[in-house]
C-alpha positions as CSV (number, residue, x, y, z in Angstrom):
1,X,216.7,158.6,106.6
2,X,217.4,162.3,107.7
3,X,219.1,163.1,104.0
4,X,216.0,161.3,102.1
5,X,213.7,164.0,104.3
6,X,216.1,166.8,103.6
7,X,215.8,166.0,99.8
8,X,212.2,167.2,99.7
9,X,213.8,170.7,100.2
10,X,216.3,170.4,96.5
11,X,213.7,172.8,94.9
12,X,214.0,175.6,97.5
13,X,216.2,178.3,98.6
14,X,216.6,176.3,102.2
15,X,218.5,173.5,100.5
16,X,221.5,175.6,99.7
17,X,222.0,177.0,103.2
18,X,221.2,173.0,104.5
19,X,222.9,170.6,102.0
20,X,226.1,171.7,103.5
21,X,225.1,170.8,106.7
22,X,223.8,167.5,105.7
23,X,227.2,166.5,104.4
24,X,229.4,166.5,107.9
25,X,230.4,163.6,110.0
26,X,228.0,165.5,112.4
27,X,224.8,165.1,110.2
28,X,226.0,161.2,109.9
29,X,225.8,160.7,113.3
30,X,222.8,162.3,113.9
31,X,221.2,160.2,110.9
32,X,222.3,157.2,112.7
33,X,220.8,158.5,116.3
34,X,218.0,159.4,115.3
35,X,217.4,156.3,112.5
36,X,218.3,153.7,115.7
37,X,215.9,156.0,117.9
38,X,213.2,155.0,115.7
39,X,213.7,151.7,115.4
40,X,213.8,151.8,119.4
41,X,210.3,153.1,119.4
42,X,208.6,150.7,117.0
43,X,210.5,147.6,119.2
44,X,208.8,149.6,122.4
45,X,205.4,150.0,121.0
46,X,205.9,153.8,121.7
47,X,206.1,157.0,119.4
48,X,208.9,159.7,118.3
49,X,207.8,162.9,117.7
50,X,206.7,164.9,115.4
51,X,205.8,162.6,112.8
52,X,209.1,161.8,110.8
53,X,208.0,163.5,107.4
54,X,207.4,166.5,109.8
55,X,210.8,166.9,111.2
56,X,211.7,169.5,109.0
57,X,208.5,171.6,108.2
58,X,209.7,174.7,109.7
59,X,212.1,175.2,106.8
60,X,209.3,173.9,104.5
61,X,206.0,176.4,105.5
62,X,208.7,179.3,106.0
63,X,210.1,180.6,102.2
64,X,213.8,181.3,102.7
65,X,213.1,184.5,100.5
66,X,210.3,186.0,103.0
67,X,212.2,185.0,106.4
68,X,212.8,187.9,108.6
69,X,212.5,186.2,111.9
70,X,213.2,183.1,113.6
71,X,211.2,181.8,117.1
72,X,213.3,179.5,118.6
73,X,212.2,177.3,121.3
74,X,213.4,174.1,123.0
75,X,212.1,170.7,121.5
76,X,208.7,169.6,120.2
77,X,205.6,169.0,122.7
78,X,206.0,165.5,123.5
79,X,202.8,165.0,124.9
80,X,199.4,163.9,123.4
81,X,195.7,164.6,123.0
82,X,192.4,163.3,121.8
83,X,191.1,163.7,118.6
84,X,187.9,161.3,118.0
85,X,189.1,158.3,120.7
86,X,192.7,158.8,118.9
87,X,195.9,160.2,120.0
88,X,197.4,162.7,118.4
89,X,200.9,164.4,119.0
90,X,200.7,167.8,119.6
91,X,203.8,168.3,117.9
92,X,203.5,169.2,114.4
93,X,207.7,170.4,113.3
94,X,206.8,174.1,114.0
95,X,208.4,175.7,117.3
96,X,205.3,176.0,119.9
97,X,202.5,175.3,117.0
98,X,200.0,172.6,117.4
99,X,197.6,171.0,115.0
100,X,194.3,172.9,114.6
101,X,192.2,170.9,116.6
102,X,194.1,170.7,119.6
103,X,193.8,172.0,122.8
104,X,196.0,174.8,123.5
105,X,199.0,174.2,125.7
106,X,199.8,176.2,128.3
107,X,203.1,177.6,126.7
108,X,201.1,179.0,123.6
109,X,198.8,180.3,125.7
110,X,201.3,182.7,127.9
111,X,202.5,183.5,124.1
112,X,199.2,184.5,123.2
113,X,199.0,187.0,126.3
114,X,202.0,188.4,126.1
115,X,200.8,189.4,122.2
116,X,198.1,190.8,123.6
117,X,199.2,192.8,126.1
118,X,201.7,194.0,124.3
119,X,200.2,194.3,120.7
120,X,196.7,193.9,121.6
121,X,196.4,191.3,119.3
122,X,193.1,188.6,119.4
123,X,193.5,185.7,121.1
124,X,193.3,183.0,118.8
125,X,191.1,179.8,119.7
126,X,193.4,177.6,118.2
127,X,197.5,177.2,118.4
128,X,197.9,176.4,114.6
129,X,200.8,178.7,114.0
130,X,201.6,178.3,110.1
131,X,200.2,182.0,109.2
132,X,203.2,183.1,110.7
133,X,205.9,180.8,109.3
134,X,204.0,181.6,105.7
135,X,204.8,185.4,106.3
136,X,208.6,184.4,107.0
137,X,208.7,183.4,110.8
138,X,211.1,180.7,111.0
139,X,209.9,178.2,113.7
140,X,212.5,176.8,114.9
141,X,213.3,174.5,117.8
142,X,216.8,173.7,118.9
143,X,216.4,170.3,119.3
144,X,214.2,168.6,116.1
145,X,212.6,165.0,117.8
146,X,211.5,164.1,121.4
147,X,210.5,160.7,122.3
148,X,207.1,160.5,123.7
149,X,206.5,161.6,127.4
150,X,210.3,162.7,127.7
151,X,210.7,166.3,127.3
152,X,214.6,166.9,126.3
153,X,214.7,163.0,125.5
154,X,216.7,163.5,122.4
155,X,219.2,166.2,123.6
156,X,222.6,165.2,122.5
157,X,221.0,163.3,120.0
158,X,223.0,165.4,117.4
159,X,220.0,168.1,117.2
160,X,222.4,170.8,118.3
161,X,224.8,170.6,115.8
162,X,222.8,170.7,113.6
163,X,220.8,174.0,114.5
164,X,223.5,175.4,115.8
165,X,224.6,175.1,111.5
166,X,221.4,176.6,110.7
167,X,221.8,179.5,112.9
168,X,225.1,180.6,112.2
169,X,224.4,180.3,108.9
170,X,221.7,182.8,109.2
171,X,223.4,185.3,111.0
172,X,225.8,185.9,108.3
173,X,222.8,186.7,105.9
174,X,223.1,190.4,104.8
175,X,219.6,191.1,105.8
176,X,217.4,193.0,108.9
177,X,216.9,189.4,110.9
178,X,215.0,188.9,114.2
179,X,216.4,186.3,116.7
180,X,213.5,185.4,119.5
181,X,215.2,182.9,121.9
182,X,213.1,182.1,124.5
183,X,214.3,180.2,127.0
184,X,217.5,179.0,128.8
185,X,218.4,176.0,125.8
186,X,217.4,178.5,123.0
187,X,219.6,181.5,124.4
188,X,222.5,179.2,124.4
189,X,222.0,179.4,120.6
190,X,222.9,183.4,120.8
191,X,226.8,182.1,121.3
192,X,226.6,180.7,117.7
193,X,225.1,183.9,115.7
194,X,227.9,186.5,114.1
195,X,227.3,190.2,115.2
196,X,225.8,191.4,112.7
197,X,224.3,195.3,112.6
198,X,221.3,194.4,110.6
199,X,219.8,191.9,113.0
200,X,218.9,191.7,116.5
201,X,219.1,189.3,119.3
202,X,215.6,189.0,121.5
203,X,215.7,186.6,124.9
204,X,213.1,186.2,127.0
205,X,212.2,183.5,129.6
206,X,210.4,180.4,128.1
207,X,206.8,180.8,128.5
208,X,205.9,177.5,129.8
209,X,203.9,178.1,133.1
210,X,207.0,176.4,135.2
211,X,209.3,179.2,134.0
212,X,206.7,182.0,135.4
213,X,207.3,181.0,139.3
214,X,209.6,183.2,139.8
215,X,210.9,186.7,138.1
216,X,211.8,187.2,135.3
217,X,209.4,185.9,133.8
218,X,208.0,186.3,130.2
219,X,205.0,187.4,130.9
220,X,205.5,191.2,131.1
221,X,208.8,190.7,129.5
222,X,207.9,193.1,126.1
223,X,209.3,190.5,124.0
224,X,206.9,190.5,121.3
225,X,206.4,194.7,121.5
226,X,210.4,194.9,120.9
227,X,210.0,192.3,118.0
228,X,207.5,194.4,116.2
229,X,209.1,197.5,116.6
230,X,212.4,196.5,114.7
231,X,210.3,194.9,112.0
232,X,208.7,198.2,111.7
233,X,211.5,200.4,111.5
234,X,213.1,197.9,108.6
235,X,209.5,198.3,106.9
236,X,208.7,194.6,107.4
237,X,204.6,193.5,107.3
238,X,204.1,191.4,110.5
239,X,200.4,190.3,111.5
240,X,200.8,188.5,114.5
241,X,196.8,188.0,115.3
242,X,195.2,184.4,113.9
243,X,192.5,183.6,112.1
């Protein structure tokens, strides 16, 4: 299932720093997780999410050669909303994106303010968040699939291992990188990276509105102002503001 997905990638840059990763006992099990997980959901009359030929769109809006930064966040939205008397998942495969037409979660929001506070950048009327993975924003979750209505429902799927591949691979590329964890289940990521003098490591809290109830809290935090000021002084074109 997973490897047939993956495949779409042969053709890109990604599948060199992936295929590797597919090819462990970890990946296997994973497949097998996540495959029976599925089937679980179809017998239940009840949804995984994203959308299975999303589950790796991060790697395919973001080209490997333009990546200078990676967002990562904890797992997809797995909540829904109304689009003409349908649901729709707001999760789309990209780290705190949602389709177009969807109402803007509260988490994207707080990002949105803290961009403009510290960049003064527009807040956008929508949370489609491509135009940043197209420029080389990698966004990433740590954990890939959530079953519908249960945030963290597929931790210890396998999900870790997996990202935790990616990641480390990443950190031992020998170019200026930006590392956005936000979030306690992201910044356990920052134990897998290798120093490395070209890139640096950002935490902040998650910006989910439960996270801002007591300090610190990422609104204020300067995350974003930090981030652009390292992609600046390695010369790196960055337009955070939306369209």
């Amino acid at each position: 299932m997973l490897h047939y997905i993956l495949a779409r990638l042969q053709h890109s840059a990604w599948f060199n720093l992936l295929e590797p990763l597919s090819q462990t006992p970890a990946f296997d099990t994973l497949n097998a997780k996540y495959t029976e997980s599925l089937q679980q959901a179809q017998a239940q009359n009840t949804q995984i999410f994203p959308p299975m030929r999303q589950i790796f769109r991060a790697f395919e809006t973001t080209p490997f050669e333009k990546l200078h930064t990676i967002l990562l966040g904890q797992d997809p939205y797995p909540g829904t909303f109304k689009q003409d008397q349908q649901e729709r998942p707001f999760a789309c495969g990209l780290s705190f994106s949602v389709p177009r037409v969807a109402p803007l979660p509260k988490s994207l929001q707080n990002i949105y303010q803290e961009l403009h506070a510290s960049l003064n950048t527009p807040l956008s009327g929508h949370g489609d968040l491509s135009a940043w993975a197209k420029q080389g924003v990698l966004l990433l979750n740590s954990i890939l699939s959530v079953p519908r209505g249960q945030p963290k429902g597929h931790a210890h799927l396998g999900w870790e291992s997996f990202t935790d591949g990616v990641l480390s691979a990443l950190s031992q590329l020998d170019r200026p990188l930006l590392f956005i964890l936000l979030g306690k289940v992201a910044q356990e990521k920052r134990k897998v990276l290798t120093h490395n003098p070209k890139h640096l490591v950002l935490c902040a809290p998650h910006p989910s509105p439960l996270a801002q109830s007591r300090p610190p809290t990422f609104l204020g935090s300067g995350v974003f102002k930090q981030a652009q000021n390292f992609l600046q002084t390695q010369n790196i074109s960055m337009d955070w503001a939306l369209d």
